[in-house]
NUPANU-403744 format. One record per residue (C-alpha): x, y, z. Coordinates in steps of 0.25 Angstrom, whole numbers, padded with zeros to 4 digits, always signed. Layout:
<rs>
R     u     v     w
R     X     Y     Z
...
</rs>
This chain:
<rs>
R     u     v     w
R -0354 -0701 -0105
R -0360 -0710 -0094
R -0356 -0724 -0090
R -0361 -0731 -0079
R -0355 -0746 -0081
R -0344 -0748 -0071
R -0330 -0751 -0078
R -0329 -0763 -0071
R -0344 -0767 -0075
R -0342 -0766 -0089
R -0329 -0773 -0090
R -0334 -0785 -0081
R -0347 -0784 -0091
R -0339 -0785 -0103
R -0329 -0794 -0097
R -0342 -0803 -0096
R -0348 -0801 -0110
R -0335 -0805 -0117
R -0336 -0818 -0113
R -0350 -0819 -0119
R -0351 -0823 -0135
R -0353 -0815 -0145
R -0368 -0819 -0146
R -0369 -0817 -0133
R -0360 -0803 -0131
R -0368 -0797 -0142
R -0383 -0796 -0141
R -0390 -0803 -0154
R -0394 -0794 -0165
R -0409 -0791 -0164
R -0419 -0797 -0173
R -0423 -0791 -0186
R -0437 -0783 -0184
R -0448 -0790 -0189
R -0455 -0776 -0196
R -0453 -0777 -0211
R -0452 -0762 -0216
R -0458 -0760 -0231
R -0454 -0746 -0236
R -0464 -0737 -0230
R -0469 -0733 -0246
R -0474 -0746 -0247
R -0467 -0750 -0261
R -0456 -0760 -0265
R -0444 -0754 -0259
R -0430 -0755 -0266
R -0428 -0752 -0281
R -0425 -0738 -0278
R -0419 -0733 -0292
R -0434 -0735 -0298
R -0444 -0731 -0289
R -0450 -0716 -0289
R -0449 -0715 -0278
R -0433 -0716 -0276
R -0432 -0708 -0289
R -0440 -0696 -0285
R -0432 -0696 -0273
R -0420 -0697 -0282
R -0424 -0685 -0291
R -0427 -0676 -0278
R -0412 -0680 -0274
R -0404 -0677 -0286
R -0413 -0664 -0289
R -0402 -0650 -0289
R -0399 -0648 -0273
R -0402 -0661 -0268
R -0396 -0668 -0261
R -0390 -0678 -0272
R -0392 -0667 -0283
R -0377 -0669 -0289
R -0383 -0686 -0293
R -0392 -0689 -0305
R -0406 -0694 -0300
R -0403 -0705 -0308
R -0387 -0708 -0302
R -0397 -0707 -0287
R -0406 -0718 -0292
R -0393 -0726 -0298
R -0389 -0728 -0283
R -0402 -0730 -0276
R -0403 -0743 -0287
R -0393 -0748 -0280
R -0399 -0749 -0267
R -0407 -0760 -0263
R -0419 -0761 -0252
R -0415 -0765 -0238
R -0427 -0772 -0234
R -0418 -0773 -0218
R -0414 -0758 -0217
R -0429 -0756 -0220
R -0433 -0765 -0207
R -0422 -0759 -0200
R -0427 -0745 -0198
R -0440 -0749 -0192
R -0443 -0750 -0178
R -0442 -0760 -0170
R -0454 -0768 -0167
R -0462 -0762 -0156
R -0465 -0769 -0142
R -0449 -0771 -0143
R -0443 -0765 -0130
R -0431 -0757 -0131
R -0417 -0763 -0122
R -0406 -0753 -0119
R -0398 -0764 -0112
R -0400 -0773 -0125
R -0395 -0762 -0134
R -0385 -0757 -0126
R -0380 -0771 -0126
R -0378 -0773 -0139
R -0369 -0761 -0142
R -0361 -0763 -0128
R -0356 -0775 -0129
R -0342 -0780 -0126
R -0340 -0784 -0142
R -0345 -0769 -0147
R -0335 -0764 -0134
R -0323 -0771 -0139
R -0325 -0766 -0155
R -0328 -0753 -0149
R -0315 -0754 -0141
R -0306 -0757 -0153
R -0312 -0747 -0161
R -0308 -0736 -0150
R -0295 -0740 -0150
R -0294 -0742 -0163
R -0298 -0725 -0166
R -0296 -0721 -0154
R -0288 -0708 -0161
R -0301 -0708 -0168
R -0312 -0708 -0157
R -0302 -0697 -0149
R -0302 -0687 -0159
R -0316 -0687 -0160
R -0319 -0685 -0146
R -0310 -0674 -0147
R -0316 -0667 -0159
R -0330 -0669 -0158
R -0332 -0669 -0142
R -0337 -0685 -0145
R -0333 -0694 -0137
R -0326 -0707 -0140
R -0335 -0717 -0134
R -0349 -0710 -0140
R -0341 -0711 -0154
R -0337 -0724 -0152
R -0349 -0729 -0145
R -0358 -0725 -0158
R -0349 -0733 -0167
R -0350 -0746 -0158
R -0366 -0745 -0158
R -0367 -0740 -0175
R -0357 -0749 -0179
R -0350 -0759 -0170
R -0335 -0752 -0172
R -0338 -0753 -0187
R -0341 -0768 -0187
R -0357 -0766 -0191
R -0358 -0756 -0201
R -0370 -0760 -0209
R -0373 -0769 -0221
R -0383 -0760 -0229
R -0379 -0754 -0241
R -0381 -0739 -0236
R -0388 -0737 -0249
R -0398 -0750 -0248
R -0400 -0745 -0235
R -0402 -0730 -0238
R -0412 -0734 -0251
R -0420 -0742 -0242
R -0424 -0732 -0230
R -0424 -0720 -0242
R -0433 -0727 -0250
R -0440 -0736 -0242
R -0440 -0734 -0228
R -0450 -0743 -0219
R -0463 -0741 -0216
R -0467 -0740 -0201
R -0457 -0732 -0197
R -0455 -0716 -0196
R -0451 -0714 -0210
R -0436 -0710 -0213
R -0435 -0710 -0228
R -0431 -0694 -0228
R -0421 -0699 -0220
R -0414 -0711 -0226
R -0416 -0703 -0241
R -0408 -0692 -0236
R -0397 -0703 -0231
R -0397 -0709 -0244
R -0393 -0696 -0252
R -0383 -0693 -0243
R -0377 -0708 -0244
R -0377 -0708 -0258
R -0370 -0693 -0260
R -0360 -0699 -0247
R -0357 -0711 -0257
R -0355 -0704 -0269
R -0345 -0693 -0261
R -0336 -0706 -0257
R -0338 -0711 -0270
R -0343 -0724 -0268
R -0356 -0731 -0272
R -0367 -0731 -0262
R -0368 -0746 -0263
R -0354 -0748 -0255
R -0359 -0741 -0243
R -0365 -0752 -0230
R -0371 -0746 -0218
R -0383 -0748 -0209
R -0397 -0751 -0213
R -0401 -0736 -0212
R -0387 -0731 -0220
R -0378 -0729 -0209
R -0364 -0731 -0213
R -0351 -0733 -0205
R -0346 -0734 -0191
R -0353 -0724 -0185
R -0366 -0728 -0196
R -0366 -0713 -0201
R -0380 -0711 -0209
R -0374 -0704 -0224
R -0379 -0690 -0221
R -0371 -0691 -0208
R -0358 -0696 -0217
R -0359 -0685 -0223
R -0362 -0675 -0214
R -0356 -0681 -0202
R -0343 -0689 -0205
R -0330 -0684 -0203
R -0315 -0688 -0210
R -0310 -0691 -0197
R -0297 -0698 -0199
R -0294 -0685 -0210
R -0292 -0695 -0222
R -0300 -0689 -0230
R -0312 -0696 -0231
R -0325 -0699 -0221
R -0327 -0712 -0222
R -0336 -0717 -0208
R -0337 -0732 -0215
R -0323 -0737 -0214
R -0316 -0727 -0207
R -0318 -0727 -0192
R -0311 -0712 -0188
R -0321 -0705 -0198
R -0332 -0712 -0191
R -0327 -0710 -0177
R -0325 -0693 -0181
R -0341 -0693 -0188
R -0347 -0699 -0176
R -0340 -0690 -0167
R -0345 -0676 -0176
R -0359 -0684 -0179
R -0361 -0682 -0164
R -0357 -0669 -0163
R -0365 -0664 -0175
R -0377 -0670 -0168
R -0373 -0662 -0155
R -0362 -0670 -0147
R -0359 -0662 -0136
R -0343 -0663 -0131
R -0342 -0668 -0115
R -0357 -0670 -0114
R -0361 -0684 -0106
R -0371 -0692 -0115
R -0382 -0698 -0105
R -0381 -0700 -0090
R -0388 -0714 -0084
R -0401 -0713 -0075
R -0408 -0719 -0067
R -0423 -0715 -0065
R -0424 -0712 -0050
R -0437 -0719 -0043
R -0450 -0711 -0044
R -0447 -0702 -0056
R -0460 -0696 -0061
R -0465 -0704 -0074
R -0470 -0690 -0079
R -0456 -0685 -0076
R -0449 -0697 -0082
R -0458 -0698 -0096
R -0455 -0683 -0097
R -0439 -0685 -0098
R -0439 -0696 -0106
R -0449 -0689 -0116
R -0437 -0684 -0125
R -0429 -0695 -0125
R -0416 -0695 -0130
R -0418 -0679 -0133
R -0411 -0672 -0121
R -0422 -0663 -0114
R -0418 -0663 -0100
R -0409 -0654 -0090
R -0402 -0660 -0078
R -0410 -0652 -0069
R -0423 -0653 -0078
R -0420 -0670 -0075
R -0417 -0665 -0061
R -0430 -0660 -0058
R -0437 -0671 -0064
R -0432 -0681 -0054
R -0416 -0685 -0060
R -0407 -0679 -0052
R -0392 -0685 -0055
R -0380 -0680 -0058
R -0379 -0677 -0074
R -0366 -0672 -0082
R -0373 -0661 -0090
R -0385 -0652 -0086
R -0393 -0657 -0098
R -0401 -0658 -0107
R -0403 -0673 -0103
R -0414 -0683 -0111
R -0418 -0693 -0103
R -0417 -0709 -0109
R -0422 -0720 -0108
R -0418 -0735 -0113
R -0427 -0747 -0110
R -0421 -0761 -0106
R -0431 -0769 -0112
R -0445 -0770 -0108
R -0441 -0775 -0092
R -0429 -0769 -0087
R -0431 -0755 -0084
R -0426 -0743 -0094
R -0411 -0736 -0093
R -0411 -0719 -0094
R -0401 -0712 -0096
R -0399 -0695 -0097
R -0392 -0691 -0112
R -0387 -0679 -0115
R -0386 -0672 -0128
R -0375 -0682 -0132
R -0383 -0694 -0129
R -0394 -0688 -0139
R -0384 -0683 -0149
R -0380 -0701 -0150
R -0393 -0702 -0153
R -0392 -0694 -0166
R -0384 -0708 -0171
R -0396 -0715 -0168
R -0409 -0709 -0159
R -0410 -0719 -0149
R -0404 -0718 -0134
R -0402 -0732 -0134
R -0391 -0731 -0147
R -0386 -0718 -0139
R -0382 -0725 -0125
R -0378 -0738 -0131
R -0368 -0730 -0141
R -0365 -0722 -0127
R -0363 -0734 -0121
R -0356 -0740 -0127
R -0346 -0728 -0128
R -0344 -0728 -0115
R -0341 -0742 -0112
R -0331 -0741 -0123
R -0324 -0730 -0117
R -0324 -0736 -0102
R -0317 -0749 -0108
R -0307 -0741 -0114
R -0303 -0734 -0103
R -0301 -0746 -0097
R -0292 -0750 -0106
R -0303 -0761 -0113
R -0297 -0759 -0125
R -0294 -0771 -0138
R -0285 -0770 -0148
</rs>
């Protein structure tokens, strides 16, 4: 892990920031996009138990070897009647507006600020046994698992709203237009949502999660609760909505399943030197997030500094907005295996970042009760 924030820096900063109101602590939310987002079929969306559409689909489920084979077609369309349009999940998954420029700094500042350190702080302590044996087990370290939390979740305060089956219902069967389709997707999470809820014997209607289905702290897509999520407190039962150990142990092996590797650093800051090649430069950040390069293929390309691993290394970079100049930083394997939560370098060095800064305050002893 890298840090490059002095300790004295950041406790002067947050020293600075508590003083500051909530309102103005805490960045404002942003603004509702102004693209509506009609089902990309074209039809009336909602009313999923009697339109043929949804029914074929149900037959094809419950056939012998499907995935839902052991329901009736008609106990599959009993449940989706229960699940009602979201018109806002809809709107959520489009893109945003073009012209918009991206702002590392902006969303790095809405996840490390001193309200979301402080939760985070208590948290840690509170399952510190927890976030140790993890680390142990799994290779992970505390402040990555820990950082993943504070960005999904907030420390468990914002889980989500959305009926997970309103919300699966809606990108299943009537995903927006203008966007690269997902239905595939999101019909896949809806089956294995609704075999998840009748294993735990609930009905599917109790569950809240995000817009897009997610559930929990650690806002586990149901495939992964069911692949993924581990009983990590031995009680018997996985349970990654109220029970914070569980949560903290299935993060922990999600990473690992995605290719975690134990000791490895996850991105090193950079500075480009003066007179880099353009040519040069485009062709490192061509893969993005996908690591690609040696240490001594970078070296060659004109960026020679110290790094902790010999490689691979992709080459990021984050825009500040559309005057200040970009931040880059080298991440490693890890740093791409963070971005299997959510495929975006921005979520993964904010979710690092915020890990880090945890970790530095506890070591100084910055912790609450």
């Amino acid at each position: 892990m890298s840090f490059s924030l002095p300790l004295r820096s950041l406790l002067t900063l947050l020293l600075a920031l508590s003083s500051l109101s909530p309102a103005q602590a805490t960045p404002p939310p942003k603004k509702p996009s102004a693209i509506t987002a009609p089902p990309a079929h074209g039809g009336s969306p909602g009313a999923y138990a009697n339109r043929q559409d949804v029914m074929a689909w149900a037959e094809e489920q419950t056939r012998p070897g499907a995935p839902l084979a052991a329901w009736t077609q008609q106990e599959l369309l009993e449940q989706l009647g229960q699940a009602q349009y979201q018109a806002r999940a809809a709107q959520l998954m489009m893109p945003a507006p073009s012209g918009q420029a991206k702002d590392w700094a902006a969303y790095r500042d809405r996840f490390v600020e001193p309200r979301r350190l402080q939760a985070g702080l208590r948290f840690w302590e509170q399952h510190a046994q927890a976030f140790e044996r993890a680390e142990r087990q799994y290779g992970v370290p505390a402040e990555v698992i820990a950082g993943i939390i504070g960005v999904e979740t907030y420390y468990g305060q914002i889980m989500g709203n959305y009926r997970v089956l309103d919300a699966l219902a809606t990108l299943a069967f009537d995903f927006p237009g203008g966007r690269s389709d997902r239905t595939s997707y999101f019909r896949e999470q809806l089956a294995e949502f609704l075999l998840w809820a009748r294993a735990e014997g609930r009905p599917a209607s109790e569950f809240k999660g995000s817009f897009a289905g997610a559930m929990g702290f650690g806002q586990f897509m149901p495939s992964n609760v069911r692949r993924l999520a581990v009983d990590f407190d031995a009680d018997g039962r996985i349970d990654l909505i109220e029970n914070p150990v569980d949560a903290i142990g299935s993060i922990a092996r999600f990473l690992v399943e995605h290719g975690w590797q134990s000791g490895l650093a996850t991105q090193v800051p950079l500075t480009l030197p003066e007179g880099l090649d353009p040519a040069q430069l485009a062709k490192l950040l061509a893969p993005d997030i996908e690591p690609t390069w040696s240490a001594e293929q970078l070296k060659t390309a004109g960026l020679d500094l110290p790094l902790p691993h010999p490689g691979p290394w992709a080459l990021v970079r984050l825009e500040n907005g559309a005057t200040a100049p970009p931040t880059h930083v080298l991440g490693s394997r890890n740093f791409y295996v963070v971005t299997r939560y959510n495929r975006s370098s921005y979520y993964a060095l904010a979710v690092l970042t915020l890990g880090e800064r945890l970790a530095v305050l506890r070591r100084a002893g910055q912790v609450t009760e």
